[in-house]
Backbone bond lengths (Angstrom), bond angles and torsions (degrees), N, CA, C in turn:
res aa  C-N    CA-C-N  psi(-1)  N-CA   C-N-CA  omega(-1)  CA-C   N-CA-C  phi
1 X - - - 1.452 - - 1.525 110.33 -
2 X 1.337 122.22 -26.20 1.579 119.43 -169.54 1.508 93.84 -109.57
3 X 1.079 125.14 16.95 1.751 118.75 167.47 1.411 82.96 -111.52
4 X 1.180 154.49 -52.72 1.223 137.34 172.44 1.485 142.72 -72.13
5 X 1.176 93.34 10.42 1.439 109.33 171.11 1.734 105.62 -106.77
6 X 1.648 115.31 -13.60 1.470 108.24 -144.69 2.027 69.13 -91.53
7 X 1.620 98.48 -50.60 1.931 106.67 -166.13 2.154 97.49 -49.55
8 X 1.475 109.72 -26.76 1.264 66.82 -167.45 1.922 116.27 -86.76
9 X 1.713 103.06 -18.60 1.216 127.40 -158.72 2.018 85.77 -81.23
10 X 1.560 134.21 -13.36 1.007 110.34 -136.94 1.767 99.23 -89.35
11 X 1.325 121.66 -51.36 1.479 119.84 150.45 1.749 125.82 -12.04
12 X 1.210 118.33 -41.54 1.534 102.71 174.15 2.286 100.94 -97.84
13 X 1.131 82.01 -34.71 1.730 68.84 -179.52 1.415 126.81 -71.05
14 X 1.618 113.37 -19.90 1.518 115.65 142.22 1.656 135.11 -54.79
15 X 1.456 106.73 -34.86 1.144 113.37 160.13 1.521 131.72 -74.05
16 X 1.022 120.53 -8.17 1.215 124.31 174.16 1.501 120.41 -124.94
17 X 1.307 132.77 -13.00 1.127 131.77 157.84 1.721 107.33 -162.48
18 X 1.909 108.76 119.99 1.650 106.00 179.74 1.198 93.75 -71.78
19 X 1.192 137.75 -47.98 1.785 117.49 -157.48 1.481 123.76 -60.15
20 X 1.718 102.47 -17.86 1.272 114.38 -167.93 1.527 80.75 -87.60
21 X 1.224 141.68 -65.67 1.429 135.26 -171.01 1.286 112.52 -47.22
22 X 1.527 132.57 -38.01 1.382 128.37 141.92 1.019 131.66 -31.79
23 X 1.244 127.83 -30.84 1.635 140.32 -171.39 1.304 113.47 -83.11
24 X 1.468 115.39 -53.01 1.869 143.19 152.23 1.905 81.59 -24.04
25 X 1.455 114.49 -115.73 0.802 115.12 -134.20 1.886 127.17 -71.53
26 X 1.425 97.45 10.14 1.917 128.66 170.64 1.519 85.54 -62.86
27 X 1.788 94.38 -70.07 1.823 76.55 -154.70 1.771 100.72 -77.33
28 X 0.947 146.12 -16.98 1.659 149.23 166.86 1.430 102.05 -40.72
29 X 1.771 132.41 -36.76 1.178 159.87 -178.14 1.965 100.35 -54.86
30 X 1.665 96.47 -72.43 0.910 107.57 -162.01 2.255 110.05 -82.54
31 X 1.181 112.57 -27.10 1.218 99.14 166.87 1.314 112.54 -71.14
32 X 1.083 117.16 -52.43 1.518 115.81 -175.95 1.687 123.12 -40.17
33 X 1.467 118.64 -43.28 1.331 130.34 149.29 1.528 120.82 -19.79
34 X 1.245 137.53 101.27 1.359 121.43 -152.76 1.710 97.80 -74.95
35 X 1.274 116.29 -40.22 1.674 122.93 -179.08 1.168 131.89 -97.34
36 X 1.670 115.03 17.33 1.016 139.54 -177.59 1.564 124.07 -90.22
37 X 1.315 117.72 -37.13 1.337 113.10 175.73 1.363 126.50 -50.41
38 X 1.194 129.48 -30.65 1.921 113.23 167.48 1.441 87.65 -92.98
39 X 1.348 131.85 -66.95 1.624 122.25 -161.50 1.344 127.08 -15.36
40 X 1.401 98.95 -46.78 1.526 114.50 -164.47 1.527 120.24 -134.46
41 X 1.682 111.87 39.32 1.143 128.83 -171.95 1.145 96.95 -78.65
42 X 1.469 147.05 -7.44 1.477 144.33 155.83 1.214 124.97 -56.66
43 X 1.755 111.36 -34.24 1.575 116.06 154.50 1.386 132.91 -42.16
44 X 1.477 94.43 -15.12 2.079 102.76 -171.21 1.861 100.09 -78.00
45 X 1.350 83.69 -30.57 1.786 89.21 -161.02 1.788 123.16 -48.19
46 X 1.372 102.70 -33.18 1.721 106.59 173.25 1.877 121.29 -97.38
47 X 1.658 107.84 -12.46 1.791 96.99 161.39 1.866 89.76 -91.08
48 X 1.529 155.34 1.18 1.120 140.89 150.18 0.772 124.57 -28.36
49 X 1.792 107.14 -67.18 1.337 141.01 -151.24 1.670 102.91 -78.86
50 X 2.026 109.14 -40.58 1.409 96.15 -170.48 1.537 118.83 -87.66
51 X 1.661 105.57 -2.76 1.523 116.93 157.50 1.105 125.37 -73.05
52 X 0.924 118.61 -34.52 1.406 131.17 168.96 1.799 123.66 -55.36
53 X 1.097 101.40 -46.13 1.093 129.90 163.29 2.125 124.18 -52.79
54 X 1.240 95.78 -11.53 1.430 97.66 -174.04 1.562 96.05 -149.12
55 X 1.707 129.09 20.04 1.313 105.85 176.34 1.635 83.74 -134.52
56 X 1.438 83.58 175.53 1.867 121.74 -159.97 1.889 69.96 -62.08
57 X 1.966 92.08 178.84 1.203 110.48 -161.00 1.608 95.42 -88.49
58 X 1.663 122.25 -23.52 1.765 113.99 173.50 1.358 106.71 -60.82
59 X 1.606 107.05 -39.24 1.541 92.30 -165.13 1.639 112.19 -53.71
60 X 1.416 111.05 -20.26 1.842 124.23 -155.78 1.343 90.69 -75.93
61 X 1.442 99.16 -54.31 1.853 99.83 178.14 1.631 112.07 -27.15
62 X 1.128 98.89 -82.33 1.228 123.37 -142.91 2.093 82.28 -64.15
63 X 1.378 114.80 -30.91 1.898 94.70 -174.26 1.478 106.64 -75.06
64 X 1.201 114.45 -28.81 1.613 128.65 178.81 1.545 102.10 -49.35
65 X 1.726 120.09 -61.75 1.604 114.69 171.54 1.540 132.75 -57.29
66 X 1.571 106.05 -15.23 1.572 108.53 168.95 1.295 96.00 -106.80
67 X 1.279 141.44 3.15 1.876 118.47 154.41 1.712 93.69 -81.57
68 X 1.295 128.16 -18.42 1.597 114.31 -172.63 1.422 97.95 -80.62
69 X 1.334 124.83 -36.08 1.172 124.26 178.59 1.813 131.28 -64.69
70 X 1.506 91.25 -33.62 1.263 113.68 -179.72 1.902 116.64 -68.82
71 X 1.690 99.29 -28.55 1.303 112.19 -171.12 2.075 107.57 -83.48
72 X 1.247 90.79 -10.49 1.734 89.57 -179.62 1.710 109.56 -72.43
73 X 0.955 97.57 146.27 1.486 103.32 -165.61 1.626 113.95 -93.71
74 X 1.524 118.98 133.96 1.301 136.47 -143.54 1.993 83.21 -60.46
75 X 1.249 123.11 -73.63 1.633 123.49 173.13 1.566 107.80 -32.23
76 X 1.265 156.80 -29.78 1.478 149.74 129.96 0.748 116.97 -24.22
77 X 1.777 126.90 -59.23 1.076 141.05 171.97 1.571 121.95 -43.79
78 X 1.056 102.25 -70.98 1.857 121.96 175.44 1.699 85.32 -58.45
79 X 0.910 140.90 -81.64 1.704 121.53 -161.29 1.465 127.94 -33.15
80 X 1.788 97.76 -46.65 1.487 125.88 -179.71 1.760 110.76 -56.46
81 X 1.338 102.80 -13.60 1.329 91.70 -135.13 2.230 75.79 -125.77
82 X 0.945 100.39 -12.03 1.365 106.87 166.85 1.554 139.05 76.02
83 X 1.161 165.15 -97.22 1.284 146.41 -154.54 1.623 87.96 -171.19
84 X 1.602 90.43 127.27 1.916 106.02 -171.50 1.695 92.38 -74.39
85 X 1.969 78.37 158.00 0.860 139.30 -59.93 1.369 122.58 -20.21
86 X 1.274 107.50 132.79 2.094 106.45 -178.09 1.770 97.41 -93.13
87 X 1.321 86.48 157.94 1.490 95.25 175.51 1.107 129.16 -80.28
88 X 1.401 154.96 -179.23 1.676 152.00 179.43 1.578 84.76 -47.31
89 X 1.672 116.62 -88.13 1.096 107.75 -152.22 1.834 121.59 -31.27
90 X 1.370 93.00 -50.58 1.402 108.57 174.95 1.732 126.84 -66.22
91 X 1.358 103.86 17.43 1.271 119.47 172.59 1.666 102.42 -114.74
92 X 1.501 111.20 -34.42 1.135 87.32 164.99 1.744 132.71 -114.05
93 X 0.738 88.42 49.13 2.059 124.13 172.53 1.621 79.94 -94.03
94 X 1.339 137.89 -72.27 1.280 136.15 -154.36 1.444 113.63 -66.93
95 X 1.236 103.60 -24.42 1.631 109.99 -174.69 1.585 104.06 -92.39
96 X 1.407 119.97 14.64 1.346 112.80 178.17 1.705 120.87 -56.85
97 X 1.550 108.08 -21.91 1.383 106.86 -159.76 1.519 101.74 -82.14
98 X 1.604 98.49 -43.41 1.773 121.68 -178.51 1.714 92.77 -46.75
99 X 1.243 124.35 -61.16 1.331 136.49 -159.73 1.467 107.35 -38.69
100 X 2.136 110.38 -61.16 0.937 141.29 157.11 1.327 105.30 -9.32
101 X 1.653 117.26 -100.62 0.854 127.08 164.22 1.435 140.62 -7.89
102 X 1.452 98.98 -57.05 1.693 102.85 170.40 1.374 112.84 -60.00
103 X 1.027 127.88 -41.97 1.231 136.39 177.53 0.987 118.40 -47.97
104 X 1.357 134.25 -60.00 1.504 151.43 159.40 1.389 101.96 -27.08
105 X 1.636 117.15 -63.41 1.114 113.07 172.72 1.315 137.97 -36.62
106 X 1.607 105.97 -71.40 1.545 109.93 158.03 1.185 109.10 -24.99
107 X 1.437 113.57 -109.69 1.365 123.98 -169.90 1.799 120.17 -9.50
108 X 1.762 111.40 -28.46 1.427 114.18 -175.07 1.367 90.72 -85.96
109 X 1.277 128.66 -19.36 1.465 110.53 -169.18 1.529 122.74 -126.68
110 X 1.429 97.76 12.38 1.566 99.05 168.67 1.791 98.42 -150.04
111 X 1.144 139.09 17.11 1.418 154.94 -179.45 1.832 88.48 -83.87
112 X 1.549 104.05 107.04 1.726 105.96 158.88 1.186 116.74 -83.35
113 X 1.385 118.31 137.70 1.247 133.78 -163.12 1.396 122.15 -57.53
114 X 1.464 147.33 170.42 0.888 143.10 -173.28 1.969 94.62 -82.00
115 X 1.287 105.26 156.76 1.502 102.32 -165.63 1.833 95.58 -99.30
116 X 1.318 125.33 5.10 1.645 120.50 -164.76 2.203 85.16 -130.10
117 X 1.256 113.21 16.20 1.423 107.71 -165.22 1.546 80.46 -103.33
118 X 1.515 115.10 133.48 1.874 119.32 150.17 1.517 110.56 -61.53
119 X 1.371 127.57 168.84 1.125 133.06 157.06 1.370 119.68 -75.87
120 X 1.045 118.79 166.43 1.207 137.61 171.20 1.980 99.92 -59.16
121 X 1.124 118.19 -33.58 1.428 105.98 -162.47 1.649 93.22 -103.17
122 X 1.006 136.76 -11.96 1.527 136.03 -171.63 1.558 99.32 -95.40
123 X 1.010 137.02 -5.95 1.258 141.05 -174.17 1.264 102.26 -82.21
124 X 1.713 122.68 139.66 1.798 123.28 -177.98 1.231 113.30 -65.59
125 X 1.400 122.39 129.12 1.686 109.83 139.28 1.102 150.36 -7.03
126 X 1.586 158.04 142.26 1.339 121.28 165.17 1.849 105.91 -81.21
127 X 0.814 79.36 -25.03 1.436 68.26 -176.12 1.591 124.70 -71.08
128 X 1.471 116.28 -7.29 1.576 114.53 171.16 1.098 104.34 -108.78
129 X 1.935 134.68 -6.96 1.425 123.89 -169.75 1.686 101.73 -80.86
């Protein structure tokens, strides 16, 4: 569902901002990874930052609560989440990071931009500034 949401959304979010299309496919990178979601929840931290960077101040909200989420530690997790077999709920205590993540996603791929932010392509060169 999020490879088909990224192919159909990915044509205008290239056009209007690469870093944000960078961001799409960082975290697309890291869910897709089958053993990657807590391992390498540090990977989220720079398409965050460059979404963050170009959306309204809810969108910030809401990435700020999946970096809080992202920062809980997988052993929190497994405690929270309780004594195997764990139950649904307690399965999804475990999926907090995945959750995280999705979120990030969204927000990179349907989060409208801040309306006072330049694009990525209107921004100078170094070489002509």
């Amino acid at each position: 569902a999020a490879v088909g949401l990224v192919v159909t959304a990915r044509q205008k979010i290239v056009r209007e901002s690469p870093a944000r299309a960078f961001a799409v496919w960082s975290v697309l990178a890291v869910l897709l990874g089958p053993l990657s979601w807590s391992h390498t929840a540090t990977w989220l931290l720079l398409p965050t930052a460059l979404v963050a960077r170009s959306s309204e101040s809810r969108s910030r909200v809401v990435l700020m609560i999946a970096v809080i989420v992202l920062s809980i530690p997988r052993s929190t997790l497994f405690a929270l989440a309780g004594s195997l077999p764990v139950s649904p709920a307690g399965g999804l205590v475990l999926a907090a990071h995945l959750g995280a993540a999705l979120i990030i996603l969204m927000v990179a791929v349907n989060g409208p931009a801040a309306p006072n932010v330049q694009n990525d392509r209107n921004l100078p060169d170094s070489e002509t500034a």
